[in-house]
C-alpha positions in Angstrom: -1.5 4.9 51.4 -1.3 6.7 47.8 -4.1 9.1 47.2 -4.6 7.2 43.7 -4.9 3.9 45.8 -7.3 5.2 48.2 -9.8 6.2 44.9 -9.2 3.0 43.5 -10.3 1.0 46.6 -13.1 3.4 46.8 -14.9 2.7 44.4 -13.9 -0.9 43.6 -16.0 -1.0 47.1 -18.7 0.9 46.1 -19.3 -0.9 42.8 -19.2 -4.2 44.7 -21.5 -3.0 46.8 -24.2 -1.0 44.7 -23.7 -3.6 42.0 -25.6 -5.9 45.2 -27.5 -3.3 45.8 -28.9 -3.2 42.6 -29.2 -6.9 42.7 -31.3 -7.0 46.2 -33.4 -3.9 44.2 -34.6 -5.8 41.2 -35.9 -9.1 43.6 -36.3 -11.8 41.3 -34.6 -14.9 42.9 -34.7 -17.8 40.9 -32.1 -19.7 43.3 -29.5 -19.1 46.4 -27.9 -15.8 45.8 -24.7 -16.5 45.7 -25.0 -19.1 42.6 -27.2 -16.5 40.3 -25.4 -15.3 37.7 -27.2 -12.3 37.7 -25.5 -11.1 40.9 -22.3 -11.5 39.4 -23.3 -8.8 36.6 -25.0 -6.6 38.1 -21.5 -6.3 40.8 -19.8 -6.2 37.1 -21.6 -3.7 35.7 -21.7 -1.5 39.3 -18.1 -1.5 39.3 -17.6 -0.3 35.5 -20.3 2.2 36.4 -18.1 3.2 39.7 -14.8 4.0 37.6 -16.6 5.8 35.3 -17.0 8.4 38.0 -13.9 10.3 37.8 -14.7 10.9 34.0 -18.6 11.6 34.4 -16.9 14.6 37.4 -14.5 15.7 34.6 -17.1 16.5 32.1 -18.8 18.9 34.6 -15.4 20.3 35.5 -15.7 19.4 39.1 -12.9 19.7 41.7 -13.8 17.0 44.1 -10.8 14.8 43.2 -8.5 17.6 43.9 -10.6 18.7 47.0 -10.3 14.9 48.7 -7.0 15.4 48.5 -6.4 18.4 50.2 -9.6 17.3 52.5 -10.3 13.7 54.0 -13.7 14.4 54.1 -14.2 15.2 50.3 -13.3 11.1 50.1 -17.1 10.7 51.4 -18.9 12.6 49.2 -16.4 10.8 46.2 -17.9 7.9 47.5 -21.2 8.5 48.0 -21.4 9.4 44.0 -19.3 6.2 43.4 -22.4 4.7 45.4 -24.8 6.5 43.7 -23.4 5.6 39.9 -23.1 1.7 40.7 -26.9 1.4 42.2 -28.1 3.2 38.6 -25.4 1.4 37.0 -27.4 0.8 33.5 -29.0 4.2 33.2 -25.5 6.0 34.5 -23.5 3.9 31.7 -25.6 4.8 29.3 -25.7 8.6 30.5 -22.4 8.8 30.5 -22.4 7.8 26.9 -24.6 9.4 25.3 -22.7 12.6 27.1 -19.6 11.7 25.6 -20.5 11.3 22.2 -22.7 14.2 22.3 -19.7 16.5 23.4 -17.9 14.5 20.3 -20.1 15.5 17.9 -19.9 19.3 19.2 -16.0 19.3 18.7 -16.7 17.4 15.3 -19.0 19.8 14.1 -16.5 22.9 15.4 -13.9 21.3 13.4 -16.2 21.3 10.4 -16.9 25.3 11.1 -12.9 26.0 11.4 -12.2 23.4 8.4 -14.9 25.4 6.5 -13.4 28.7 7.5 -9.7 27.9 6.3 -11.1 26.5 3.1 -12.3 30.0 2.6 -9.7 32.0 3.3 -7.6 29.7 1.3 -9.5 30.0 -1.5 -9.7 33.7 -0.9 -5.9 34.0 -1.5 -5.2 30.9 -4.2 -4.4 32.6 -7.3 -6.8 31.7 -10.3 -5.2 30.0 -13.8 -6.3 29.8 -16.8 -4.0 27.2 -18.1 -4.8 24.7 -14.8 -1.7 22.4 -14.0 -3.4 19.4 -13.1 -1.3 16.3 -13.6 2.3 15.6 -12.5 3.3 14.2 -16.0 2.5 17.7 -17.6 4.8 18.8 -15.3 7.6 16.5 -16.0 7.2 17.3 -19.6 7.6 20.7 -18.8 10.6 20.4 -17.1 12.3 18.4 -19.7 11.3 20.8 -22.5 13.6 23.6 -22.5 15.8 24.3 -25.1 19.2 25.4 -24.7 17.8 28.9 -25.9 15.7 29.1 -22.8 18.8 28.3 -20.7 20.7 31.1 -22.5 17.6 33.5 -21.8 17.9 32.4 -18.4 21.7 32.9 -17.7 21.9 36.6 -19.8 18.5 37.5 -18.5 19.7 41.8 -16.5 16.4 41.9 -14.9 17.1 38.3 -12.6 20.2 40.0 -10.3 22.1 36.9 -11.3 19.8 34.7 -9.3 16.7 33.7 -11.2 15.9 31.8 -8.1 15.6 34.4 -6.3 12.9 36.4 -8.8 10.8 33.2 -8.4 11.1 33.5 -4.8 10.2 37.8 -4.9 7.2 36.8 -6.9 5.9 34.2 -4.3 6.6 36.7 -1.6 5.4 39.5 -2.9 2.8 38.9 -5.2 -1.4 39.6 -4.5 -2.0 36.2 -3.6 -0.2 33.7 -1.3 -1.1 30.5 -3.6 0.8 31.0 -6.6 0.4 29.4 -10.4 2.6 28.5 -12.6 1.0 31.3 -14.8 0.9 33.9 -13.1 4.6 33.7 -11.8 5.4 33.4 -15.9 3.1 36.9 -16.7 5.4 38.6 -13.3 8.6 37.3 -13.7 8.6 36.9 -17.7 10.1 34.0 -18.0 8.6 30.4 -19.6 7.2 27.6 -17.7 9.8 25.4 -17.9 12.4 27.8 -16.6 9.8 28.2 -13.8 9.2 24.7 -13.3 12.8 24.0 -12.6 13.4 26.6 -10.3 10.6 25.5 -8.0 11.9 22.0 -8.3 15.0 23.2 -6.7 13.3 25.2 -3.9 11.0 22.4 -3.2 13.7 20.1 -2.9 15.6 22.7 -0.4 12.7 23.6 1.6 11.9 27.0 0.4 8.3 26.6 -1.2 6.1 24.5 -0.9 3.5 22.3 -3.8 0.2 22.0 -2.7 -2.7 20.1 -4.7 -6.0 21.9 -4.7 -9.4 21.7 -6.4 -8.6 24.3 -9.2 -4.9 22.8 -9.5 -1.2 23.0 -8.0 -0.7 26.3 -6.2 3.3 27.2 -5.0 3.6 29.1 -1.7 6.9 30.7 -0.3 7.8 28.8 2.9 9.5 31.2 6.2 13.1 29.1 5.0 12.1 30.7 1.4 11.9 34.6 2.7 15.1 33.8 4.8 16.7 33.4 2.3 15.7 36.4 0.4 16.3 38.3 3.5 19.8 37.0 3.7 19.8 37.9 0.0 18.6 41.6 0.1 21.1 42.2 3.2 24.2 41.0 1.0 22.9 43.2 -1.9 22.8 46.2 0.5 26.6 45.6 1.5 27.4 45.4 -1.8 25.8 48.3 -2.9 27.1 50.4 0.1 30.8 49.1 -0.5 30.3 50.7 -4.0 28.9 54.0 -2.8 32.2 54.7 -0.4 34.3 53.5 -3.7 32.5 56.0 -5.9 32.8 58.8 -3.1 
């Protein structure tokens, strides 16, 4: 016979038998035992309180079911608390409960603490706007208002290395703060808000920052694909730069 199977039988015997217990204990007979209904519950509500065992030896991080494994004789003192919980059924039941949502309100309350934490740090490192982008329509309108001069400023623009993606990603990286605006990558990168707005369109879309919705407004983050791909960037930069050295040596 299975381990599990001889816990099982365990204490479906001991409810059945505390849950009678309990009955014999409260000794109000109003007929033949066997046709009161209130022998039936109380064997009910003896063998809930029985399986509840296991989980009641959990939250005080005992061993026993491990130990009657390894030791037949553990399997008495298993069942003597299986006894034990099935005779107090009411009072263990409710025990048991109030336990369990106590320790739920603990972890609750610690996720609060650590929510609370992040909040702040996250807040510590969001960039502050003036101009707040709010709403996704602005946005849109942004994007769709450049002018072909913009586009020309983008394309002739010496200070982007030919990749004006790529100055939107530096400034992400490497800027004071790890939530970015709109704003303040315009004032580092000098270059207009819709230019801006399309670029981290693109790098949204391929995984390399990502938009995030907070309180004071959209914030832009780099994402770890996003400084790959500056590092694969800077590395090919470095070749080329090297191959020219040795050509001008």
């Amino acid at each position: 016979m299975s381990h599990g199977l001889t816990l099982f039988l365990i204490m479906l015997a001991a409810g059945i038998v505390g849950g009678g217990v309990n009955y014999l204990l409260v000794g109000k007979y109003g007929t033949v035992f066997y046709k009161d209904w209130m022998l039936y519950k109380a064997v009910f509500v003896g063998i809930a309180a029985s399986f509840l065992v296991p989980l009641f030896l959990n939250t005080i991080s005992s061993n026993l079911l491990l130990e009657s494994k390894q030791e037949g004789t553990q399997l008495f003192v298993f069942a003597g608390f299986c006894l034990i919980a099935s005779i107090s059924s009411n009072r263990f039941i409710k025990s048991i409960s109030d336990k369990f949502m106590q320790q739920l309100h603990d972890v609750q309350h610690q996720v609060n603490n650590v929510k609370q934490d992040v909040e702040a740090l996250t807040e510590k490192n969001t960039e502050a706007d003036d101009s707040i982008i709010r709403n996704d329509p602005y946005e849109i309108r942004m994007l769709h208002r450049g002018t072909v001069a913009e586009e020309i400023q983008l394309e002739q623009s010496p200070s982007l290395h030919a990749d004006p993606s790529l100055k939107v990603l530096q400034a992400l990286q490497e800027g004071d703060y790890v939530f970015r605006t709109v704003t303040g990558i315009c004032k580092e990168t000098e270059l207009t808000e819709s230019c801006i707005l399309r670029i981290l369109q693109e790098q949204i879309q391929l995984g390399n920052v990502v938009r995030s919705e907070r309180e004071a407004g959209i914030r832009y983050h780099i994402t770890p694909a996003g400084r790959k791909y500056i590092g694969r960037h800077d590395h090919v930069r470095m070749d080329i730069l090297s191959e020219k050295g040795e050509q001008i040596s």
